[in-house]
SETINU-791404 format. One record per residue (C-alpha): x, y, z. Coordinates in pm, 1 decimal, always signed. Each point is the difference from the previous one (the first is absolute). Example, Ala and Ser with C-alpha at 12.3 -4.5 7.8 and 13.67 -1.06 7.14 Angstrom:
% SETINU-791404
+----------+----------+----------+
!       px !       py !       pz !
+----------+----------+----------+
!  +1230.0 !   -450.0 !   +780.0 !
!   +137.0 !   +344.0 !    -66.0 !
+----------+----------+----------+
% end
This chain:
% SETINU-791404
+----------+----------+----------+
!       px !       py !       pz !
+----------+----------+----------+
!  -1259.2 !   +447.4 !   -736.5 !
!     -4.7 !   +390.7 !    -91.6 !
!   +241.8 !   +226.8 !   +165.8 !
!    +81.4 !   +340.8 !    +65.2 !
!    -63.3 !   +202.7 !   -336.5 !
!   +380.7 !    +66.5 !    -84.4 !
!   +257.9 !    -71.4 !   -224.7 !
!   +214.8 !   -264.4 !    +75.0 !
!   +369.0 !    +58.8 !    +67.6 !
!   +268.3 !    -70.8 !   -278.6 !
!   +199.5 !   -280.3 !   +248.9 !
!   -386.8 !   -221.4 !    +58.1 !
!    -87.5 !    +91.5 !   -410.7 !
!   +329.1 !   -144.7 !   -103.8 !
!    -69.6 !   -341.1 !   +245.3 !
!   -344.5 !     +9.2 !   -153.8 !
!   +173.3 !     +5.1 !   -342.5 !
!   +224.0 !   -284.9 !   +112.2 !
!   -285.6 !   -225.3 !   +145.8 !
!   -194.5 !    +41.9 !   -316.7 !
!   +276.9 !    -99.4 !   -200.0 !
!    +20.0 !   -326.7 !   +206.6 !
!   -330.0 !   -117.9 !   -147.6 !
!    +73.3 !    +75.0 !   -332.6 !
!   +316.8 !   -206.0 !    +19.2 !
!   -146.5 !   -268.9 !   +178.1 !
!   +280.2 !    -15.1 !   +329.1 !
!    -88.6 !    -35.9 !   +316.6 !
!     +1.4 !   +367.1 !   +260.7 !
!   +299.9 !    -74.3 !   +201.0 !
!   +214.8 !   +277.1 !    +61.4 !
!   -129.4 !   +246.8 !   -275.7 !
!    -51.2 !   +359.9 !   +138.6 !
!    +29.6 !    -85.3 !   +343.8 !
!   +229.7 !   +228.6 !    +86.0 !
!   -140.9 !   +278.7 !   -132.9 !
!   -330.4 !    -74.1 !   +102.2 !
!   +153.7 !    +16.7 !   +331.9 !
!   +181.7 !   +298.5 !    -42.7 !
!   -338.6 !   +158.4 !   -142.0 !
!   -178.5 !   -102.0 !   +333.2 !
!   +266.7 !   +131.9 !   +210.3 !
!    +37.1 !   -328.8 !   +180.7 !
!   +282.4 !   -264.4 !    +66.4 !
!   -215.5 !   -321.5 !   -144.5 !
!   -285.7 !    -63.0 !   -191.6 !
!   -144.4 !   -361.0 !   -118.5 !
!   -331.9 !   -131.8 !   -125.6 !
!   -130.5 !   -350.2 !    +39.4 !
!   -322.3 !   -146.8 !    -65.7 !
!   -228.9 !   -191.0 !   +196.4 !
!   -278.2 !    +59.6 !   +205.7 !
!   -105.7 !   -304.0 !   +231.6 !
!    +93.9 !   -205.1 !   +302.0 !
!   +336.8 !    -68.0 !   -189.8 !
!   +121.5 !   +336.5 !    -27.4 !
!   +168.6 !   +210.3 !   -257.9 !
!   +304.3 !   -126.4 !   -221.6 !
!   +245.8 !   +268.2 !   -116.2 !
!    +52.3 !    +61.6 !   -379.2 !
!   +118.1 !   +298.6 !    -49.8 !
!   +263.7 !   +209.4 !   +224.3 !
!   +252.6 !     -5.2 !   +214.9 !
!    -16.2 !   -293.2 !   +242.4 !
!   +170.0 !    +15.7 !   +336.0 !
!   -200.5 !   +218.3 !   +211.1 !
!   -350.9 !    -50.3 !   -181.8 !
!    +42.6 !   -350.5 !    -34.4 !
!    +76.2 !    +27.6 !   +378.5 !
!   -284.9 !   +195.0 !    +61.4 !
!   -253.3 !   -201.9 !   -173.0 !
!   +125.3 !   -309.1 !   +184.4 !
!    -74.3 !   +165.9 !   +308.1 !
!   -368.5 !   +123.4 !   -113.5 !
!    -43.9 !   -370.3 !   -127.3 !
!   +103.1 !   -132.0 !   +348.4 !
!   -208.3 !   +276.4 !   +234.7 !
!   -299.9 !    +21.9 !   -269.8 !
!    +43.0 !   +334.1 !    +63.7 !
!   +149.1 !   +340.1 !   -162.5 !
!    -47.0 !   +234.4 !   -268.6 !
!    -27.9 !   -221.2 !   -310.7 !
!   -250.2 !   -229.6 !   +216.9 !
!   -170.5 !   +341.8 !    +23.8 !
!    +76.7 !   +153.3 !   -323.2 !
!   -123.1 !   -342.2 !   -212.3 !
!   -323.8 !    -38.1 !   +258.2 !
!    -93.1 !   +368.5 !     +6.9 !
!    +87.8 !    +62.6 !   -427.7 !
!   +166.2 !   +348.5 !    +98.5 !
!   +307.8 !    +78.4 !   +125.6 !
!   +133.6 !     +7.4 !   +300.5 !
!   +229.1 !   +276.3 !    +91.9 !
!   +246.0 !    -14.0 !   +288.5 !
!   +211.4 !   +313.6 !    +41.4 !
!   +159.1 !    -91.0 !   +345.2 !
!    -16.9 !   -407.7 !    +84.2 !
!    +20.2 !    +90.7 !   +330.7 !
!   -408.2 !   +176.8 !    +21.3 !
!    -83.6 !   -349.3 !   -108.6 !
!    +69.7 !   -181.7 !   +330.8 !
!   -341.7 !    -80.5 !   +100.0 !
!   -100.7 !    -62.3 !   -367.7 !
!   +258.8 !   -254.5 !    -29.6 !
!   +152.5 !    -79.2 !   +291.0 !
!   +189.8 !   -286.3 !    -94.2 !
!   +136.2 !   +105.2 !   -363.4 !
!    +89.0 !   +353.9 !    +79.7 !
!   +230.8 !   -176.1 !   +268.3 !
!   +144.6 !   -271.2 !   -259.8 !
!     -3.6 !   +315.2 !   -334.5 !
!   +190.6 !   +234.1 !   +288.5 !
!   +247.0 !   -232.9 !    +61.5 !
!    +76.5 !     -5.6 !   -381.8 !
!    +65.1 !   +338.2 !    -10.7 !
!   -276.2 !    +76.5 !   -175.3 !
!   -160.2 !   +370.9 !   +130.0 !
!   -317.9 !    +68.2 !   -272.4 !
!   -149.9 !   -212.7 !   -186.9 !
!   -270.1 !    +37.9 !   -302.9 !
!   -220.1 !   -326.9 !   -135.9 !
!   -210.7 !    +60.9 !   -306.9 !
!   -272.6 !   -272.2 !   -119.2 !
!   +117.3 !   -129.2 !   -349.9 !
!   -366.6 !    -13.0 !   -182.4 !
!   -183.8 !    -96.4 !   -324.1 !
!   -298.6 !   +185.1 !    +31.7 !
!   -143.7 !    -74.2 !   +352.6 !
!   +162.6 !   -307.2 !    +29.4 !
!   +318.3 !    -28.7 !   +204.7 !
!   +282.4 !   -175.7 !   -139.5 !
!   +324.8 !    +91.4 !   +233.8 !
!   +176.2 !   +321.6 !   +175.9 !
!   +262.3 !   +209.5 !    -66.6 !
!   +172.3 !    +63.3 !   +331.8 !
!   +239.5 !   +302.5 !    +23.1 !
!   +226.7 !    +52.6 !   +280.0 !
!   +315.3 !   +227.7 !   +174.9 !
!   +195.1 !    +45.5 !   +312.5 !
!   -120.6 !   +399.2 !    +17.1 !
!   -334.5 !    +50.5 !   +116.0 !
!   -171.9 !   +281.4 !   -210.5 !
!   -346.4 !    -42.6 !   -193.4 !
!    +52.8 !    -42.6 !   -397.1 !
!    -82.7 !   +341.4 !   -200.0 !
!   -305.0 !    +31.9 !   -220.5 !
!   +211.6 !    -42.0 !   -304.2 !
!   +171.3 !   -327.5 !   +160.3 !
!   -316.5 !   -139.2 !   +103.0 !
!   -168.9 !   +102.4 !   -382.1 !
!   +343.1 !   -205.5 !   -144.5 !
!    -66.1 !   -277.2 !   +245.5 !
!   -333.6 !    -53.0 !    -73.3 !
!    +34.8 !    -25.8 !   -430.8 !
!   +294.4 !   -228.7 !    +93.8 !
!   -252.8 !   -271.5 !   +186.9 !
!   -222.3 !    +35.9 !   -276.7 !
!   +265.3 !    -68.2 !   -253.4 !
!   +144.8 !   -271.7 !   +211.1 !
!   -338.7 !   -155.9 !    +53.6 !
!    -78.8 !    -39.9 !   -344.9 !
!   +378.4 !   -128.7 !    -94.4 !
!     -1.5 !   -241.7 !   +264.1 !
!   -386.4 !   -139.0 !    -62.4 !
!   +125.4 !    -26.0 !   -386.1 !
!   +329.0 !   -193.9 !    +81.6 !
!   -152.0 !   -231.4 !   +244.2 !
!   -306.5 !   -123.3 !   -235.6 !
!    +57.4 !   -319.2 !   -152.3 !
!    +47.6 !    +39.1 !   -363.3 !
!   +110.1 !   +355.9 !    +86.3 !
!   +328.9 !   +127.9 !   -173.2 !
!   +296.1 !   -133.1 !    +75.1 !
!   -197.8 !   -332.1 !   +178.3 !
!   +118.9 !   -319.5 !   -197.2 !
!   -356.2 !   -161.6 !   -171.6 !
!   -170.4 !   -237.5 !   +253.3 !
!   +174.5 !   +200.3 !   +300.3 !
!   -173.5 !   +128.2 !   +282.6 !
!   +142.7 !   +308.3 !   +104.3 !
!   -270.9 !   +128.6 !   +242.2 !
!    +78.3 !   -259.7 !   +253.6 !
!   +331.5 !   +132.7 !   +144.7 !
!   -188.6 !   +315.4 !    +69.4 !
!   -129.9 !   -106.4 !   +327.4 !
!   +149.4 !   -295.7 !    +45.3 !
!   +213.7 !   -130.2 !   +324.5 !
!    +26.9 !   -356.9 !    -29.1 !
!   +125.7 !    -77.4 !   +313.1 !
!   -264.3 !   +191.4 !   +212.6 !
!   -307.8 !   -113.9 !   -224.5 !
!   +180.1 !   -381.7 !   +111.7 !
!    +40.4 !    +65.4 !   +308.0 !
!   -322.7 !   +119.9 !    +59.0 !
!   -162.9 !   -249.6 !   -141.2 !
!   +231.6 !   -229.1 !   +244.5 !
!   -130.7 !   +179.5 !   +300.7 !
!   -343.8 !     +1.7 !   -116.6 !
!    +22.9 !   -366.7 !     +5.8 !
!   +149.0 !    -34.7 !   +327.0 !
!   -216.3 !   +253.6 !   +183.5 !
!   -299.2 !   -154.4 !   -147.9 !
!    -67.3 !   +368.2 !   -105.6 !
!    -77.3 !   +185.1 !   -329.6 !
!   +268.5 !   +179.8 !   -198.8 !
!    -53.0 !   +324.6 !   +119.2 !
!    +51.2 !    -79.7 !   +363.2 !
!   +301.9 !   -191.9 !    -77.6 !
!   +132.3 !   +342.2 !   -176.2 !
!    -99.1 !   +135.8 !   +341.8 !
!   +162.5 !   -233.7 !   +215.2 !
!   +298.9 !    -18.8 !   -214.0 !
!    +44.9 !   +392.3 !    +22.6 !
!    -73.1 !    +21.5 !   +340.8 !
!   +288.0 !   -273.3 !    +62.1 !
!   +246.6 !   +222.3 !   -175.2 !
!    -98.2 !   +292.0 !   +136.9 !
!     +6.4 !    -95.6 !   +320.0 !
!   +373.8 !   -211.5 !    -74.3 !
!    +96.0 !   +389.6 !   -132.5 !
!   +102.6 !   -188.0 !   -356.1 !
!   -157.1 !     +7.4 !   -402.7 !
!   -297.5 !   -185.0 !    -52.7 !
!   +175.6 !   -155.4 !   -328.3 !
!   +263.4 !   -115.2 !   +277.2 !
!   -241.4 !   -209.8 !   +276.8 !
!   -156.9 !   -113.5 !   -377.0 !
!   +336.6 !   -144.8 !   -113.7 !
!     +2.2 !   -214.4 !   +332.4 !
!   -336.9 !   -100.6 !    -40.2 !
!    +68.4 !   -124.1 !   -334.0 !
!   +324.1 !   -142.9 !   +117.7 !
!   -201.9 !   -225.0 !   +283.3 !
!   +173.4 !   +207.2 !   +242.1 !
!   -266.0 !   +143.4 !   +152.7 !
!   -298.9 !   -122.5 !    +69.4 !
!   -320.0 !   +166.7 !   +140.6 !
!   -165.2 !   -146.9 !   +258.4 !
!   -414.8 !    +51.1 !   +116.4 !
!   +125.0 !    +38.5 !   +339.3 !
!   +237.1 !   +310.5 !   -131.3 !
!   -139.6 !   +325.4 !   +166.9 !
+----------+----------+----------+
% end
């Protein structure tokens, strides 16, 4: 992904520096440069996850709360702007959440009530393949500058190729015979409980993903939580279920 023809400030060349240095060390992201990356942005949280499917992006990098939050909510709706941003490959830019109404109904209700008053989603990519999003987001409604959005868009590029490298099995830092790719889009207790549904609907899996959406949606709770009481046998769909 090529950006705006600029250099890129000192605060995103420093988290560059300090995301680099993670792959020569062989650690995993975590925390490193998050807060300057942030800072850099001008926003109050920034994360990246990968994942790109029905089961939704998991964090890896960032700072949790609020994104991981967020993405539960995109996960549950099947909506927002990394559903957007990872379907569409370019990023999706949200200055004031509250334009994005009809766009979203739904999650610009749900990110509102988080406090959350911009938010910016970038597709992490390898080439023209899509491998996650970087999602970006603050209280204050304002667009990003042209230098922010320049420093945001090297720091999905870096991130995509850091977090392609640490998940691949064999990959540095994996222990030999590991598989570190899996965990990258991987929620084991919606895959089950999906497959549970699609088995008492009589139903293929992506209509169970449906009807298990729809079911939390419509209960106003987390997808992952009506999966947990699937899995837990204590609920159980029924073909006479609206």
């Amino acid at each position: 992904m090529e950006g705006p023809d600029l250099v890129l400030s000192n605060q995103m060349t420093t988290v560059l520096g300090l995301l680099g240095g993670i792959s020569a060390r062989e650690r995993s992201p975590g925390s490193a440069g998050v807060a300057a990356a942030a800072a850099a942005l001008g926003v109050d949280g920034i994360a990246a996850g990968m994942g790109t499917g029905a089961a939704g992006i998991v964090l890896a990098w960032g700072q949790q709360a609020t994104s991981a939050a967020l993405e539960d909510v995109q996960f549950t709706l099947g909506q927002g702007p990394c559903v957007e941003a990872v379907a569409s490959g370019a990023p999706v830019l949200v200055a004031d959440l509250a334009t994005a109404a009809a766009r979203w109904p739904a999650f610009t209700a749900a990110a509102q009530d988080f406090g959350v008053g911009a938010l910016f989603a970038f597709p992490l990519q390898i080439g023209a393949i899509s491998v996650g999003v970087l999602l970006a987001h603050r209280a204050a409604v304002g667009p990003l500058s042209v230098q922010q959005t320049a420093d945001a868009l090297a720091l999905a590029d870096a991130l995509a190729v850091l977090l392609v490298h640490l998940a691949t099995p064999g990959a540095a830092g994996a222990p030999p015979g590991s598989d570190r790719a899996a965990p990258a889009t991987y929620r084991a207790q919606v895959h089950q409980a999906t497959g549970m549904i699609s088995v008492q609907l009589n139903v293929n899996l992506a209509e169970a993903l449906v009807r298990l959406r729809a079911r939390a949606y419509a209960e106003g709770r987390l997808v992952t939580e009506v999966a947990d009481d699937v899995v837990a046998r204590r609920l159980r769909f029924d073909p006479s279920d609206p």
